[in-house]
C-alpha positions in Angstrom: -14.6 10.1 -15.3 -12.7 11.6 -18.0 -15.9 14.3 -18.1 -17.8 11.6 -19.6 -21.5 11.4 -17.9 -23.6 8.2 -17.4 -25.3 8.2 -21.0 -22.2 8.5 -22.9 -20.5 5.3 -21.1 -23.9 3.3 -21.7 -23.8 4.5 -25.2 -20.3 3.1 -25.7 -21.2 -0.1 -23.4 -24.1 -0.7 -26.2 -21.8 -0.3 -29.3 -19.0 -2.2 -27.2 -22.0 -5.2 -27.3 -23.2 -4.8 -30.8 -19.6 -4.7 -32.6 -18.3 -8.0 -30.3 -21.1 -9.4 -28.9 -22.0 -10.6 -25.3 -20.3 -14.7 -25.8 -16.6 -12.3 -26.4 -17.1 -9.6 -23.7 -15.6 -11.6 -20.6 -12.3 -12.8 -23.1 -11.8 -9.0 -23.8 -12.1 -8.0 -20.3 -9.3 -10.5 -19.5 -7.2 -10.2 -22.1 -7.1 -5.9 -21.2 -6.9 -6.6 -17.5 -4.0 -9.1 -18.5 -1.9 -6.5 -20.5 -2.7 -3.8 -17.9 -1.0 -6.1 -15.6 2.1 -6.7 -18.1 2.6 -2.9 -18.6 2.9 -2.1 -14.8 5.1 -4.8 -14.2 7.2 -3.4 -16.8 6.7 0.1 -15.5 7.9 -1.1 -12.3 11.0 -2.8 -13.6 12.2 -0.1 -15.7 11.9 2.6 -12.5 14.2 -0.1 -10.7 17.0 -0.3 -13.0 16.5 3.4 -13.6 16.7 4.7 -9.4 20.4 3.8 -7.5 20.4 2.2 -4.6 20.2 3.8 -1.8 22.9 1.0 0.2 25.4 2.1 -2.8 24.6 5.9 -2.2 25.6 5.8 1.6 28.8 3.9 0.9 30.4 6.6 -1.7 
């Protein structure tokens, strides 16, 4: 996973903990796993506008 091994990503999990703290951990998680959300649903609408339709295609 990005060539990282197991004792980097519990390095990171323990400075992740000492700079917020466990009581802000589970807002974080939600408020990334929110905006991950918000940017695919934008992804996904700007590759609709940006492809024709294919009904329109057949027509011309």
């Amino acid at each position: 996973m990005f060539g990282l091994g197991y004792q980097e990503l519990l390095i990171i999990l323990v400075i992740v903990l000492i700079l917020f703290g466990a009581n802000r951990l589970p807002e974080l998680a939600r408020s990334l796993g929110s905006s991950v959300k918000e940017f695919k649903k934008g992804v996904n609408e700007a590759q609709k506008e940006d492809t024709p339709k294919r009904d329109d295609e057949k027509k011309v």
